[in-house]
LOPA-993001 format. One record per residue (C-alpha): residue number from 0; x, y, z. Coordinates in steps of 0.1 Angstrom, whole numbers, plus 5000, padded with zeros to 4 digits. Layout:
// LOPA-993001
> NUM, X, Y, Z;
...
***
This chain:
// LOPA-993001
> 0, 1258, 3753, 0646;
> 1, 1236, 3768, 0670;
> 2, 1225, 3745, 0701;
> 3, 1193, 3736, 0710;
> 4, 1178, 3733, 0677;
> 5, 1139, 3730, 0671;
> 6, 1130, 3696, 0661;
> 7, 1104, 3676, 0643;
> 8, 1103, 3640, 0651;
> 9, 1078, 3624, 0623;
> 10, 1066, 3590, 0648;
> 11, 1063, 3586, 0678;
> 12, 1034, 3562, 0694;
> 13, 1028, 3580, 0724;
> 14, 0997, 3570, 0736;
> 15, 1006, 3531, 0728;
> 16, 1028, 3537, 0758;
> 17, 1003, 3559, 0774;
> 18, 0976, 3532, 0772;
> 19, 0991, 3499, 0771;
> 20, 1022, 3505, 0794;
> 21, 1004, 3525, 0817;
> 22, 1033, 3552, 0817;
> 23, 1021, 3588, 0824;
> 24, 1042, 3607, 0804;
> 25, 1038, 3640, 0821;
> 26, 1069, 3617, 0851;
> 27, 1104, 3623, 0841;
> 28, 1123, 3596, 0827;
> 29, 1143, 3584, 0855;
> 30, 1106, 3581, 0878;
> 31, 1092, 3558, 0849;
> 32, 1123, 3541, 0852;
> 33, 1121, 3533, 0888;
> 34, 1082, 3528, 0886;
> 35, 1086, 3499, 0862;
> 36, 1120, 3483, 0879;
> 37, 1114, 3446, 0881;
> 38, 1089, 3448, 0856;
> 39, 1088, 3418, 0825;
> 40, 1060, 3425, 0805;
> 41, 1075, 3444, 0781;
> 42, 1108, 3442, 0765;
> 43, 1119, 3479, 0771;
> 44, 1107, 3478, 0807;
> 45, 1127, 3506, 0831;
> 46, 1146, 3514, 0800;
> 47, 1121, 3541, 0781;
> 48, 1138, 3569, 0764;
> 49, 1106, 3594, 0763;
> 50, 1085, 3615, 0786;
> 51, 1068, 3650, 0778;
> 52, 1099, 3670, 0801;
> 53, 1124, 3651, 0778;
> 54, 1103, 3664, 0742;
> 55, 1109, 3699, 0763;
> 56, 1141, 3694, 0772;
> 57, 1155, 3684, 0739;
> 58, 1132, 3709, 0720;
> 59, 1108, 3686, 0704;
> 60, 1082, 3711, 0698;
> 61, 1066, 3688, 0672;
> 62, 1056, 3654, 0665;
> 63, 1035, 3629, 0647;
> 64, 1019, 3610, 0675;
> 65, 1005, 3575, 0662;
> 66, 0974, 3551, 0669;
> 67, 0985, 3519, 0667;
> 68, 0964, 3486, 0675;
> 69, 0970, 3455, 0653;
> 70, 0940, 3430, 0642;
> 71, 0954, 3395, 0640;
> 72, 0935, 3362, 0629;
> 73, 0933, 3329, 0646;
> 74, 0968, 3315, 0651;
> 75, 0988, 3341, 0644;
> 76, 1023, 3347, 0662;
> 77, 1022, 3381, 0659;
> 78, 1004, 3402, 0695;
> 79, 0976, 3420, 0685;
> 80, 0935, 3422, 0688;
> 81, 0913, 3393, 0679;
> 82, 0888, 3414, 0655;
> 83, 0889, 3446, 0638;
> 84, 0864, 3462, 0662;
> 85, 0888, 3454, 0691;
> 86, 0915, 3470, 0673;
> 87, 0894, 3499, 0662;
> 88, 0886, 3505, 0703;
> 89, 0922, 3504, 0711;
> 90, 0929, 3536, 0689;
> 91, 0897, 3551, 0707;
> 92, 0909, 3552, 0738;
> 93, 0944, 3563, 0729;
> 94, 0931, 3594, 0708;
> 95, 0914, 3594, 0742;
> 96, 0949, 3601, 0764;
> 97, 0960, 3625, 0736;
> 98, 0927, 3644, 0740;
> 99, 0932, 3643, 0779;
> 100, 0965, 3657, 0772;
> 101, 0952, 3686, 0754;
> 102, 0932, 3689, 0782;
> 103, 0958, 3692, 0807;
> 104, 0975, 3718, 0790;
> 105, 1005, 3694, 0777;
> 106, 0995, 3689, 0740;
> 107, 0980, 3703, 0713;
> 108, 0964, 3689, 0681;
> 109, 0979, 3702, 0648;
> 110, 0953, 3698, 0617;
> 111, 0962, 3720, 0592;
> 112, 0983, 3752, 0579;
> 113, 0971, 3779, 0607;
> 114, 0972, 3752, 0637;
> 115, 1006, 3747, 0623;
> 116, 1016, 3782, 0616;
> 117, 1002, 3794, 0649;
> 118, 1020, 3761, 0667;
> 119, 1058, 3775, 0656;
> 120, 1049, 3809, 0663;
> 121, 1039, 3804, 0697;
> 122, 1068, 3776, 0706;
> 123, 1094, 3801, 0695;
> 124, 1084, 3827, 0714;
> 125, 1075, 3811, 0745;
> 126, 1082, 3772, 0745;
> 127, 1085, 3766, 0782;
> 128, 1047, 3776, 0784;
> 129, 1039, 3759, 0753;
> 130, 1019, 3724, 0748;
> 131, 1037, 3698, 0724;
> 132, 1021, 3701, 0692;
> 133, 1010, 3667, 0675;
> 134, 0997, 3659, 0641;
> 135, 0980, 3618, 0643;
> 136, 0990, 3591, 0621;
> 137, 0977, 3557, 0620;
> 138, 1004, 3529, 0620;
> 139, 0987, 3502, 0601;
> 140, 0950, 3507, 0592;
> 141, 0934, 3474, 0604;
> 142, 0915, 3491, 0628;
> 143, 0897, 3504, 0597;
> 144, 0862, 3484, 0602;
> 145, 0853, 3497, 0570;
> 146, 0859, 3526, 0551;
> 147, 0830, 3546, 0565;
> 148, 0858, 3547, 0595;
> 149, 0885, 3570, 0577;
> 150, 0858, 3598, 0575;
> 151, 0851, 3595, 0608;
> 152, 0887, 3592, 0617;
> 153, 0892, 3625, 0598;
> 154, 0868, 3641, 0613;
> 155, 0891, 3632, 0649;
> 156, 0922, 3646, 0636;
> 157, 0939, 3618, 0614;
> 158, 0963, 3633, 0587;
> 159, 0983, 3602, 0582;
> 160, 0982, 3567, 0576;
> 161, 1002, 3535, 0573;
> 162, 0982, 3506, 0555;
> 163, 1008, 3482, 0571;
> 164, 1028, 3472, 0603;
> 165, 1043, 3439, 0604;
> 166, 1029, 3407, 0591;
> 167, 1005, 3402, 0572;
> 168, 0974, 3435, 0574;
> 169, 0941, 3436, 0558;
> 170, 0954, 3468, 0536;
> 171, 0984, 3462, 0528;
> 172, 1014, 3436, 0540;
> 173, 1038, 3449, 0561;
> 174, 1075, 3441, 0573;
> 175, 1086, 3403, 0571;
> 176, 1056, 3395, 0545;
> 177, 1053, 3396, 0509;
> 178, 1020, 3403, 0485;
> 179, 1005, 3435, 0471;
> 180, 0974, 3460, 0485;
> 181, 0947, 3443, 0467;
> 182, 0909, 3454, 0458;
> 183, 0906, 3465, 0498;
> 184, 0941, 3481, 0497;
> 185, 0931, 3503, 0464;
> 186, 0896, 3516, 0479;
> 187, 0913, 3527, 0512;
> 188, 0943, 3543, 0492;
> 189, 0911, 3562, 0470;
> 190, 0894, 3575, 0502;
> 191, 0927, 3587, 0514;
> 192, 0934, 3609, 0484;
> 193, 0894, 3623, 0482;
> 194, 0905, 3634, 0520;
> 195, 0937, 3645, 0510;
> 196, 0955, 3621, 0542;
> 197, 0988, 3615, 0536;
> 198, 1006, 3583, 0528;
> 199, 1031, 3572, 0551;
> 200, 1045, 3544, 0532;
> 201, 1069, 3532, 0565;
> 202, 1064, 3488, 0570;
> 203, 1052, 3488, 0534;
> 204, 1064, 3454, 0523;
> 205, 1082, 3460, 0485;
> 206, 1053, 3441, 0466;
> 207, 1024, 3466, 0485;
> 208, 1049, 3492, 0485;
> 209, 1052, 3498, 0445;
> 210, 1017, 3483, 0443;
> 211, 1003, 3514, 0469;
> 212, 1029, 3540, 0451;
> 213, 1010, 3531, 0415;
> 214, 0977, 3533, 0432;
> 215, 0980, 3567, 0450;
> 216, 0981, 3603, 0438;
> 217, 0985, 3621, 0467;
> 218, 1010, 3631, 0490;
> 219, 1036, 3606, 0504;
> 220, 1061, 3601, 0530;
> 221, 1076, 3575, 0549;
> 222, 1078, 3583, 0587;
> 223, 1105, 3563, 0601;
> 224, 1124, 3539, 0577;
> 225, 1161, 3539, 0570;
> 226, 1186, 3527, 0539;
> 227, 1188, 3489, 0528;
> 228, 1221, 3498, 0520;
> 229, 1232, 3494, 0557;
> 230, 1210, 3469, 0571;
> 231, 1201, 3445, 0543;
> 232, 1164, 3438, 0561;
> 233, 1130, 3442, 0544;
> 234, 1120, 3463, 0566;
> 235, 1147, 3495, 0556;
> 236, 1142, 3509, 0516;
> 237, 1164, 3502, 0490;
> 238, 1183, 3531, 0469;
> 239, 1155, 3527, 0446;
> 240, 1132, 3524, 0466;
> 241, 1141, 3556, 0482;
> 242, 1149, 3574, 0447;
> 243, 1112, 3572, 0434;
> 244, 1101, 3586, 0470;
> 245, 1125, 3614, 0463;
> 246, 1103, 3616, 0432;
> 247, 1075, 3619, 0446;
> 248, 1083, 3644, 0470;
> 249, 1087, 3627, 0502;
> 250, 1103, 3633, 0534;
> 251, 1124, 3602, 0550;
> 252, 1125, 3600, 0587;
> 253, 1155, 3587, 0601;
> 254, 1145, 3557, 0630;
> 255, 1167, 3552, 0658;
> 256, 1160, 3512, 0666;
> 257, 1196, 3497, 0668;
> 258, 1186, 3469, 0648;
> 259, 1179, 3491, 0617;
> 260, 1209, 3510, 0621;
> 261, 1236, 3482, 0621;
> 262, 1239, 3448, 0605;
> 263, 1237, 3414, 0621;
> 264, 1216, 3425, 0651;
> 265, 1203, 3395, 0674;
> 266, 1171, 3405, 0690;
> 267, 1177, 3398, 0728;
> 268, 1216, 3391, 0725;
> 269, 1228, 3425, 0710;
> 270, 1234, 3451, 0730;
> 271, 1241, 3489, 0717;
> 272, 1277, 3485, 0732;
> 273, 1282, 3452, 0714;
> 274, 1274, 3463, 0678;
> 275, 1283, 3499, 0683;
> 276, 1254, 3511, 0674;
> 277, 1256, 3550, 0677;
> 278, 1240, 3581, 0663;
> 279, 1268, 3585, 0638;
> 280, 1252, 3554, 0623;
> 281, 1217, 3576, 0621;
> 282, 1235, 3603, 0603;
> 283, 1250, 3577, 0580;
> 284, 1212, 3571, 0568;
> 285, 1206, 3606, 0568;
> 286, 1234, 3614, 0546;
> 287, 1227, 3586, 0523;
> 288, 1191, 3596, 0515;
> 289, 1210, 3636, 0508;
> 290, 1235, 3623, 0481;
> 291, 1210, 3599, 0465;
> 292, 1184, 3633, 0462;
> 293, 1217, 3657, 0454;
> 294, 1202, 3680, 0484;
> 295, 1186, 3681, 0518;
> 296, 1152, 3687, 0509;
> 297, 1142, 3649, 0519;
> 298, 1159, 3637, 0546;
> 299, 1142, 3642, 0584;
> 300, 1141, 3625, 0617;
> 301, 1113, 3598, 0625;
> 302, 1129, 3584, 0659;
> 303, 1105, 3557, 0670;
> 304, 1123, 3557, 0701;
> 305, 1090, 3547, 0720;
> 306, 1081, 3517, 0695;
> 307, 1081, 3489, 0720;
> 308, 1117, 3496, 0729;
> 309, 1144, 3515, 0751;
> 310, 1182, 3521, 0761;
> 311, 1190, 3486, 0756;
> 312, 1182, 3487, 0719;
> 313, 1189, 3522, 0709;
> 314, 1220, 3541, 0702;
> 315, 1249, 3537, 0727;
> 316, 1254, 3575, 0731;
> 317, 1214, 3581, 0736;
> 318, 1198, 3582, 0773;
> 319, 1168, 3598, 0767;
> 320, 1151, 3614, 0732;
> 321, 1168, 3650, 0740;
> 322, 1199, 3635, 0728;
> 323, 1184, 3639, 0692;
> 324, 1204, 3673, 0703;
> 325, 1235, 3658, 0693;
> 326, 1226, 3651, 0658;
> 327, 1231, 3688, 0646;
> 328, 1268, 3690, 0657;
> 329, 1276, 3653, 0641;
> 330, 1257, 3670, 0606;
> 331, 1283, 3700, 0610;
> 332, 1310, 3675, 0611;
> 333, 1305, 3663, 0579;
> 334, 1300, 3698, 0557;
> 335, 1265, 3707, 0564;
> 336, 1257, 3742, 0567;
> 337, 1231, 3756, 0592;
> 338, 1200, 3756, 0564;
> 339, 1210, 3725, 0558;
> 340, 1204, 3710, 0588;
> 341, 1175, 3731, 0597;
> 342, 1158, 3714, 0570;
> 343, 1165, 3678, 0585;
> 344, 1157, 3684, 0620;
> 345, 1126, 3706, 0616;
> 346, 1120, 3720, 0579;
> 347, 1112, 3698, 0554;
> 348, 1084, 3678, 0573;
> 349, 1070, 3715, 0583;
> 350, 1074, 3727, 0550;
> 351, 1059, 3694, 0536;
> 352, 1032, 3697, 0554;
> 353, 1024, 3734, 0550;
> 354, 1024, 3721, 0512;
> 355, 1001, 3694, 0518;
> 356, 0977, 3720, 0537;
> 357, 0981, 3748, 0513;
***
């Protein structure tokens, strides 16, 4: 297998860490490291695993970047904003770093076919000069005032959205909760197909998950979630679950948070080294999703390696998000040919989207 593959990562929240972790992005690793040592504010403090050099280094010339900002009523345990229109600011002033970005030469916003076409072209040729190209996805729509806001969110770039995080969401209900999408959840899903935004049915709890799948014609994928079948948790799909995505032509992201990856994972007590939690248990998922589909047409990378967490809950044998690199050669290991694993670390969410955009 040839080194240094191109790669796709379907979710990474960027600007979340951008914005509300104050990290600039343009540092390397190890200087965010060292900037944040002593740090307790957040649980992956000193322990990040992405920067802009490392999406260089490791040949990420393409992601979907999120806005993220959770709207949480009176007396809930779960961190978030305190009204819609808070939440809705939040994901203004992080399309606000990634425009800043653009601005400084280091990314570039991907919106449809020819901004995608022109992207690849331009990164193969010449990638050391290139900006990171980035398509934006929403990760839970309750900064959706109302849905006079998707237009306008459109209008900014949005291709993607996911009507649930975690807990309970004015969409949808997300990881840990139970219910469907309701009369609110239906009218967003409608506005999303009259736009033709895609779907990203990642956090979807299973009652708003087959209730969102019924209600929605368009195109569908799921970002970042991995296979029941290993960690027996909500928040991964089950074999049918995953099955009827295969149906409906999605792409499945693989997610690199250790506690999705093995079973029985203590939040603040495991450790990667504990559990051995390891990339090999990433490719598991990616395999599984292959022989439930019969092909490799639906299985990708969605790493999530900047959701909140860092080294001390990711795999063992990963330092920093170039180490996706080593997924290729663990693929080979196991039978897959070269197209083969083209199409999981780059092709089928390209191709997917050049579908969607056609």
């Amino acid at each position: 297998m040839t080194e240094d593959i191109f790669i796709f990562d379907a979710h990474l929240d960027l600007s979340m860490n951008a914005v509300e972790w104050n990290r600039d992005l343009r540092w390397q690793v190890e200087e965010i490291r060292q900037s944040e040592k002593g740090l307790t504010d957040k649980p992956d403090r000193a322990k990040g695993t992405v920067t802009l050099p490392e999406l260089r280094k490791g040949n990420v010339g393409m992601v979907v970047a999120t806005q993220i900002a959770r709207y949480v009523k009176k007396g809930s345990k779960l961190p978030g904003w305190h009204s819609p229109e808070q939440a809705y600011a939040m994901t203004q002033a992080q399309l606000a770093w990634y425009k800043a970005m653009e601005s400084a030469g280091e990314m570039l916003q991907i919106t449809d076919k020819a901004s995608l076409t022109k992207h690849l072209e331009n990164w193969k040729s010449n990638r050391e000069s290139q900006p990171i190209g980035y398509m934006l996805s929403l990760e839970g729509a309750d900064s959706i005032v109302d849905l006079s806001y998707v237009e306008k969110a459109y209008a900014q770039g949005l291709r993607a959205i996911g009507p649930a995080h975690y807990g309970p969401g004015t969409y949808a209900q997300g990881t840990d909760a139970t219910g469907g999408i309701g009369a609110k959840g239906k009218a967003l899903l409608k506005e999303m197909e009259a736009l033709n935004i895609i779907l990203d049915a990642t956090h979807l709890c299973d009652d708003s998950f087959w209730e969102a799948l019924d209600n929605f014609n368009g195109h569908v994928w799921a970002s970042h979630n991995n296979c029941r079948k290993f960690v027996n948790h909500n928040r991964q799909y089950s074999d049918e679950q995953i099955k009827v995505l295969i149906e409906r032509g999605a792409v499945i992201g693989a997610a690199l948070d250790a506690w999705m990856l093995v079973p029985n994972w203590v939040r603040g007590e495991s450790t990667p080294e504990s559990t051995g939690a390891c990339l090999e248990n990433v490719v598991e998922n990616i395999d599984h999703i292959c022989q439930l589909a019969g092909n490799t047409n639906h299985a990708a990378i969605g790493s999530d390696l900047d959701g909140a967490f860092g080294i001390e809950q990711t795999p063992k044998d990963l330092n920093t998000i170039a180490d996706l690199q080593k997924i290729p050669a663990m693929l080979s290991k196991r039978g897959y040919i070269e197209e083969d694993i083209k199409k999981i670390m780059h092709q089928n969410w390209i191709d997917f989207l050049l579908k969607v955009w056609s």
